[in-house]
KEROMAR-831564 format. One record per residue: residue number from 1; x, y, z of N, C-alpha, C, O in turn. Coordinates in Angstrom, 3 decimals. Layout:
+-----+----------+----------+----------+----------+----------+----------+----------+----------+----------+----------+----------+----------+
: num :     n.px :     n.py :     n.pz :    ca.px :    ca.py :    ca.pz :     c.px :     c.py :     c.pz :     o.px :     o.py :     o.pz :
+-----+----------+----------+----------+----------+----------+----------+----------+----------+----------+----------+----------+----------+
: NUM :        X :        Y :        Z :        X :        Y :        Z :        X :        Y :        Z :        X :        Y :        Z :
...
+-----+----------+----------+----------+----------+----------+----------+----------+----------+----------+----------+----------+----------+
! end
This chain:
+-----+----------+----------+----------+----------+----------+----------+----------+----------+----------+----------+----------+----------+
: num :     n.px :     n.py :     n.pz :    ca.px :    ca.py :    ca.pz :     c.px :     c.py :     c.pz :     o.px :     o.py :     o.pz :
+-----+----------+----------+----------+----------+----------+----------+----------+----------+----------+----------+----------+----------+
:   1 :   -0.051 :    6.886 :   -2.620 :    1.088 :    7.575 :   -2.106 :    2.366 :    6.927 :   -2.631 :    3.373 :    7.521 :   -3.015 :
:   2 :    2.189 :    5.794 :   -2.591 :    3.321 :    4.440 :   -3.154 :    3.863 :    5.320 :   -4.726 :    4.931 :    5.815 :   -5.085 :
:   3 :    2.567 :    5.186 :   -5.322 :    3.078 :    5.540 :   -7.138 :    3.326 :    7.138 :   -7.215 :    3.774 :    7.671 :   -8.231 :
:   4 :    3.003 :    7.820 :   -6.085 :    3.382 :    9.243 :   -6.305 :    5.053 :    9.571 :   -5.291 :    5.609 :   10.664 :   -5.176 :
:   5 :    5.328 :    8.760 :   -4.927 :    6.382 :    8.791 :   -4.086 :    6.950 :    7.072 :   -3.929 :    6.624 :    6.319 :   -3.011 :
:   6 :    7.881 :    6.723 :   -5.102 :    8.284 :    5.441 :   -5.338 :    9.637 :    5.140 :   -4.243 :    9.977 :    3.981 :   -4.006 :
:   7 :   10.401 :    6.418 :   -3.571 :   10.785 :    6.153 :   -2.755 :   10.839 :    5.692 :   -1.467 :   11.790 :    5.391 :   -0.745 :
:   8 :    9.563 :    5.686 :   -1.292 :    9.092 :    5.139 :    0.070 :    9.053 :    3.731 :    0.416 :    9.320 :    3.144 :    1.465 :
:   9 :    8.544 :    3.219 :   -1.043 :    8.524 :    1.566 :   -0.806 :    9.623 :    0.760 :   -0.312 :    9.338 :   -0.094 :    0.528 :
:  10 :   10.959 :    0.892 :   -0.724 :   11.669 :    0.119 :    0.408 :   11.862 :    0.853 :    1.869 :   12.476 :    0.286 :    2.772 :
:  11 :   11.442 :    1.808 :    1.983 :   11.722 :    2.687 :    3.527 :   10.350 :    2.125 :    4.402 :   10.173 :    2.418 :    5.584 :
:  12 :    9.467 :    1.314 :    3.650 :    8.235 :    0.511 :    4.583 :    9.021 :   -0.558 :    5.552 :    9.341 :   -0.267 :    6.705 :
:  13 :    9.245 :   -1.605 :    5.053 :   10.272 :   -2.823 :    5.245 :   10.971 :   -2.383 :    6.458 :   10.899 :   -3.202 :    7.375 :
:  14 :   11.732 :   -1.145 :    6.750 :   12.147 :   -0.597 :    7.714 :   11.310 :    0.329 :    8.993 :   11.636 :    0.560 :   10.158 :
:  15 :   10.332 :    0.646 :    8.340 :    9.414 :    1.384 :    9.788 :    8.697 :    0.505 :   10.384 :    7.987 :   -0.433 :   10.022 :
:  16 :    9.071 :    1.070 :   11.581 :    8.648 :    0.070 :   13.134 :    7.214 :    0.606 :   13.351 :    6.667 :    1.322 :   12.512 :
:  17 :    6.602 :    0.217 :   14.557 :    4.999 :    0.917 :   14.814 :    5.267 :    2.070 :   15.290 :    4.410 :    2.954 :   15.265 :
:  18 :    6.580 :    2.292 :   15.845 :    6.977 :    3.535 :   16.312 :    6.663 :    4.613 :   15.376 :    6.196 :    5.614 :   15.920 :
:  19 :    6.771 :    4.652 :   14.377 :    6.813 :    5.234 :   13.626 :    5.060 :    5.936 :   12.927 :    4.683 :    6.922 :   12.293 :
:  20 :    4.501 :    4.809 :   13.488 :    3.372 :    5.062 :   12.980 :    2.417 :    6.183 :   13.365 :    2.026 :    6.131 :   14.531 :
:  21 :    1.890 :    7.347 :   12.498 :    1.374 :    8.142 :   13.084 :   -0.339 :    8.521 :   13.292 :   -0.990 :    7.644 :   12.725 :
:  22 :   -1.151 :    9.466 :   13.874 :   -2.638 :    9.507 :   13.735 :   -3.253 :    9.491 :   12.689 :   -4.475 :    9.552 :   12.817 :
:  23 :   -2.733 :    9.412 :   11.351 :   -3.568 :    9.233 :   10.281 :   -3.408 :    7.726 :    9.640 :   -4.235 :    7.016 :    9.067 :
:  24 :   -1.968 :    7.508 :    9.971 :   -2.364 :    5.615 :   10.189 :   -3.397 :    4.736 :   10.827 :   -4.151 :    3.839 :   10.449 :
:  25 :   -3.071 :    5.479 :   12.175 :   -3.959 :    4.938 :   13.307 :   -5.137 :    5.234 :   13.071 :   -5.701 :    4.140 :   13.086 :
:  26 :   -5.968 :    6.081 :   12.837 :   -7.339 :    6.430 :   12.269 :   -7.383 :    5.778 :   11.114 :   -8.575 :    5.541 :   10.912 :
:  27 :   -6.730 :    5.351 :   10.231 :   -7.446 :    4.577 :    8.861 :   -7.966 :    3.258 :    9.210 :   -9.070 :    2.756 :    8.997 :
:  28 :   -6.196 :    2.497 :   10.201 :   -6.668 :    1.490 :   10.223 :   -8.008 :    1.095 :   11.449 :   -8.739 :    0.116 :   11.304 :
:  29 :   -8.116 :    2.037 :   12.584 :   -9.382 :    2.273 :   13.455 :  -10.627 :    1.940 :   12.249 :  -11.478 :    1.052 :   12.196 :
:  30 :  -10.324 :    3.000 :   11.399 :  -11.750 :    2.684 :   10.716 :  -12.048 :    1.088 :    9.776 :  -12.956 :    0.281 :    9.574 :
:  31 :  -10.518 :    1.342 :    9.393 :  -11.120 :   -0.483 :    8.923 :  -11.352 :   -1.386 :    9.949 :  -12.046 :   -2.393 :   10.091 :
:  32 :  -10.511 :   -0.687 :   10.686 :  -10.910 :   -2.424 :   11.787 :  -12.494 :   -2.651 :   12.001 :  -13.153 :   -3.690 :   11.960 :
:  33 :  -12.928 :   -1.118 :   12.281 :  -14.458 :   -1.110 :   12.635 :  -15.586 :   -1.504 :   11.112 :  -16.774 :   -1.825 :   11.068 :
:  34 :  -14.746 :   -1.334 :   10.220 :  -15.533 :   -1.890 :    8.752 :  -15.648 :   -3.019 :    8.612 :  -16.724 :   -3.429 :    8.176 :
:  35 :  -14.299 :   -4.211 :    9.013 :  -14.685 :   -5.448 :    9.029 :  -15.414 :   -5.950 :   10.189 :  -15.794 :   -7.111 :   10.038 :
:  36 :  -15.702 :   -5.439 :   11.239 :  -16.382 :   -5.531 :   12.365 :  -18.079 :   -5.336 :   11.936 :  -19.025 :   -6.008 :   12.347 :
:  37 :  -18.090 :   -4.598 :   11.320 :  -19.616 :   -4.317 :   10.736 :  -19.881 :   -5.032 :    9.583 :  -21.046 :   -5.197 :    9.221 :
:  38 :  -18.713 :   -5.588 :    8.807 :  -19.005 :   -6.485 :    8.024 :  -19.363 :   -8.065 :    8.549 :  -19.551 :   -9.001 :    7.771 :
:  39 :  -19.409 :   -8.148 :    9.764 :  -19.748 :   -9.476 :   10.168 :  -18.094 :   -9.992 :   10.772 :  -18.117 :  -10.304 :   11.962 :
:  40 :  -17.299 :  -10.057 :   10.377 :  -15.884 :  -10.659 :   10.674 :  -15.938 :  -10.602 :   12.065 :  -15.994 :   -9.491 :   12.591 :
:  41 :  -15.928 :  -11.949 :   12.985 :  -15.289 :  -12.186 :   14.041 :  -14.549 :  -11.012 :   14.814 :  -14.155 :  -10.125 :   14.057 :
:  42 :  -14.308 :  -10.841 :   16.010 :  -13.379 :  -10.167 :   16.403 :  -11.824 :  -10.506 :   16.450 :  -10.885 :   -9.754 :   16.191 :
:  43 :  -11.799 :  -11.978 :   16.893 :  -10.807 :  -12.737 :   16.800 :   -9.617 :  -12.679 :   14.863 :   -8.418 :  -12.855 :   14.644 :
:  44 :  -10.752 :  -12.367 :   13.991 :  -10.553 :  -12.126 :   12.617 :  -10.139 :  -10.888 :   12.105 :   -9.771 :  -10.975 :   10.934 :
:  45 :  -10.076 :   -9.791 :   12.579 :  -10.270 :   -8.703 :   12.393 :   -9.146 :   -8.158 :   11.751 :   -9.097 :   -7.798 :   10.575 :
:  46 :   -7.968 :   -8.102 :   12.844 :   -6.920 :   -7.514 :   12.611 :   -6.154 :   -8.638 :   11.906 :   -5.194 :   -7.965 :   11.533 :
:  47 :   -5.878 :   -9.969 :   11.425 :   -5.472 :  -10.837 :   10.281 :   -6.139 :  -10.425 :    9.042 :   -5.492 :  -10.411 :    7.995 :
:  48 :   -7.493 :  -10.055 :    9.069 :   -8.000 :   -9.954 :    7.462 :   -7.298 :   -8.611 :    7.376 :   -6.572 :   -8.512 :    6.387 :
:  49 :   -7.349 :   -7.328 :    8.346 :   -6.544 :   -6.033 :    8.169 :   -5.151 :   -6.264 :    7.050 :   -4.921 :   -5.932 :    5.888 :
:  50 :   -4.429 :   -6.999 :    8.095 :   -3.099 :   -7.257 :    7.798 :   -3.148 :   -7.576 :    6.605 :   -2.519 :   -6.905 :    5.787 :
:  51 :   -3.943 :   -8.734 :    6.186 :   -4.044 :   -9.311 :    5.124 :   -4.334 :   -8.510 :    3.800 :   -3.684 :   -8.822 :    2.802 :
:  52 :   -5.459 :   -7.290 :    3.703 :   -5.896 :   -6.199 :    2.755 :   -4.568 :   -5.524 :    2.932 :   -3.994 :   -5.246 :    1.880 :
:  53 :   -3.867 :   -5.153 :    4.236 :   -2.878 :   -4.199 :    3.712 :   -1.433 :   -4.809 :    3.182 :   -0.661 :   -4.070 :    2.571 :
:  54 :   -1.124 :   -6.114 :    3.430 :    0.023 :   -6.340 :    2.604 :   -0.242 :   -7.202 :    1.126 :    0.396 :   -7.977 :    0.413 :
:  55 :   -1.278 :   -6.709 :    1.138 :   -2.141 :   -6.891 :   -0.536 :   -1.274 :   -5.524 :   -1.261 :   -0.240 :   -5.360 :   -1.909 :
:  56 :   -2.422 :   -4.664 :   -0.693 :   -2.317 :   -3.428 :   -1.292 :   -0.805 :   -2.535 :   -0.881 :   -0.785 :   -1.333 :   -1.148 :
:  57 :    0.189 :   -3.056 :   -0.358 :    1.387 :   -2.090 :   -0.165 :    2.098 :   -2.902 :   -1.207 :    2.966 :   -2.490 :   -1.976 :
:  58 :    1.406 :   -4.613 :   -1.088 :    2.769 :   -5.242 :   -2.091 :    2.429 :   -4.780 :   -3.465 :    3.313 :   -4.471 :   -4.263 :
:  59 :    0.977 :   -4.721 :   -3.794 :    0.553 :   -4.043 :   -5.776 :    1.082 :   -3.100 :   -5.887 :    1.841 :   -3.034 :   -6.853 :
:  60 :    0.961 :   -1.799 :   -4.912 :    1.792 :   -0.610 :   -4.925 :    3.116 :   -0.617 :   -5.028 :    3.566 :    0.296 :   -5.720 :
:  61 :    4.029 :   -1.489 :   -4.477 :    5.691 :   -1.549 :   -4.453 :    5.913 :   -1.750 :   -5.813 :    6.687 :   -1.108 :   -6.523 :
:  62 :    4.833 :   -3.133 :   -6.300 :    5.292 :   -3.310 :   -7.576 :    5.309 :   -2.339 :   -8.925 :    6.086 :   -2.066 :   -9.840 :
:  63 :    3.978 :   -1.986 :   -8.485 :    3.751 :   -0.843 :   -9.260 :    4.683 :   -0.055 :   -9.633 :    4.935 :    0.214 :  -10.808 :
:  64 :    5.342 :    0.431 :   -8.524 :    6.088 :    1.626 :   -8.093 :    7.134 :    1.131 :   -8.657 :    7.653 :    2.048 :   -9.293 :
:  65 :    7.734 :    0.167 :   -8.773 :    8.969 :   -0.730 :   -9.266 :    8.767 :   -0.262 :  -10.757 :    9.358 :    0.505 :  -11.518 :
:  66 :    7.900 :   -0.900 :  -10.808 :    7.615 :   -1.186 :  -12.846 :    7.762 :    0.440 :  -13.313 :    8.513 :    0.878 :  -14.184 :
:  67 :    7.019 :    1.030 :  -12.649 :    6.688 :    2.726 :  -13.324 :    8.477 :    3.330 :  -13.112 :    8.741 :    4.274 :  -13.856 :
:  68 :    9.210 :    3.031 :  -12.529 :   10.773 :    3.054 :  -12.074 :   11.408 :    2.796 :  -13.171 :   12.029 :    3.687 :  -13.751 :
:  69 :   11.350 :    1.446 :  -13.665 :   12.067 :    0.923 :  -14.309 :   11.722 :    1.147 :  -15.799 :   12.378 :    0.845 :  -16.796 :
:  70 :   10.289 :    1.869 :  -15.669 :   10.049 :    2.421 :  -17.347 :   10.797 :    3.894 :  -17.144 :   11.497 :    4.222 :  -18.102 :
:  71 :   10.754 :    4.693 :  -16.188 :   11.394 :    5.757 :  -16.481 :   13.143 :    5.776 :  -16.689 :   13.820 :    6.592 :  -17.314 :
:  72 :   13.657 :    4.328 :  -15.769 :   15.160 :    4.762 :  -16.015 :   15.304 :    4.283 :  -17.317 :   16.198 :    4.859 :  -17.936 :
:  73 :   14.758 :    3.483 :  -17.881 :   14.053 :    3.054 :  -19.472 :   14.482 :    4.186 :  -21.008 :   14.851 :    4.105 :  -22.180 :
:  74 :   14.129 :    5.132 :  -20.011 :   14.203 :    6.026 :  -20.935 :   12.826 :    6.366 :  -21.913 :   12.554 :    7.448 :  -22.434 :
:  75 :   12.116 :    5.190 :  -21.979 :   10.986 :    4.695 :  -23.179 :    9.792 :    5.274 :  -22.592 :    9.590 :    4.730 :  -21.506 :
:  76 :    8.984 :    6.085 :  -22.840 :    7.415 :    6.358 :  -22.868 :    6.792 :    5.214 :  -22.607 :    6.845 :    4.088 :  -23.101 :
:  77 :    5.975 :    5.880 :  -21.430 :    4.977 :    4.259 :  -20.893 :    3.937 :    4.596 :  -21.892 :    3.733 :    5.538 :  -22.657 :
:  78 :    3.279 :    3.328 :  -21.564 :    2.177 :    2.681 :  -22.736 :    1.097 :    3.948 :  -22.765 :    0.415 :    4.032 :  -23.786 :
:  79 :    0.942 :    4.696 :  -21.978 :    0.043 :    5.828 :  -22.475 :    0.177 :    6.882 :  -23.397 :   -0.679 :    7.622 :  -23.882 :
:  80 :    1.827 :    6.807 :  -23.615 :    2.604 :    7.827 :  -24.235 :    3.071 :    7.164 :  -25.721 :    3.559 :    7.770 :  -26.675 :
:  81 :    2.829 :    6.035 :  -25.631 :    2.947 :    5.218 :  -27.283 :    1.806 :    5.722 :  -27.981 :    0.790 :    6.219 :  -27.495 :
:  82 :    2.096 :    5.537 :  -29.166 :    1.225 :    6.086 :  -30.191 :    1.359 :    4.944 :  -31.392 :    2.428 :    4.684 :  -31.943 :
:  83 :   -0.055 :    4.236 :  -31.739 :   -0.206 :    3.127 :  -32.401 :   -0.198 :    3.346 :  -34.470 :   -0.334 :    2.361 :  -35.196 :
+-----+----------+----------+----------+----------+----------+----------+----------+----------+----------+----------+----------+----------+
! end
């Protein structure tokens, strides 16, 4: 969602849980219950969560950054070069 909508990434930083809606809440329900079946502690659960998701929002920001900064670039990303 990050690389298809690069505007969002700094508007994360700013949303509260308030904000958070049933398809949040159902993803992370289901992971919680994935590391739960993976053996992880209960006490562990929601830190390793946290932990996978500010993995994967921070690769995405960056992402989202870099793919940004090739388009205000002007320059064809590396798929669009021709050797």
């Amino acid at each position: 969602m990050v690389l298809r909508h690069p505007w969002i990434a700094p508007e994360l930083s700013q949303v509260g849980l308030v904000h958070i809606g049933p398809n949040a809440l159902r993803m992370a329900s289901g992971l919680l219950a994935r590391f739960e079946a993976a053996g992880f502690p209960a006490d562990e659960t929601e830190r390793a969560l946290g932990t996978l998701m500010a993995y994967v929002v921070g690769i995405a920001t960056s992402e989202a950054a870099y793919l940004s900064l090739i388009a205000r670039s002007g320059r064809p990303s590396r798929s669009g070069w021709r050797r």
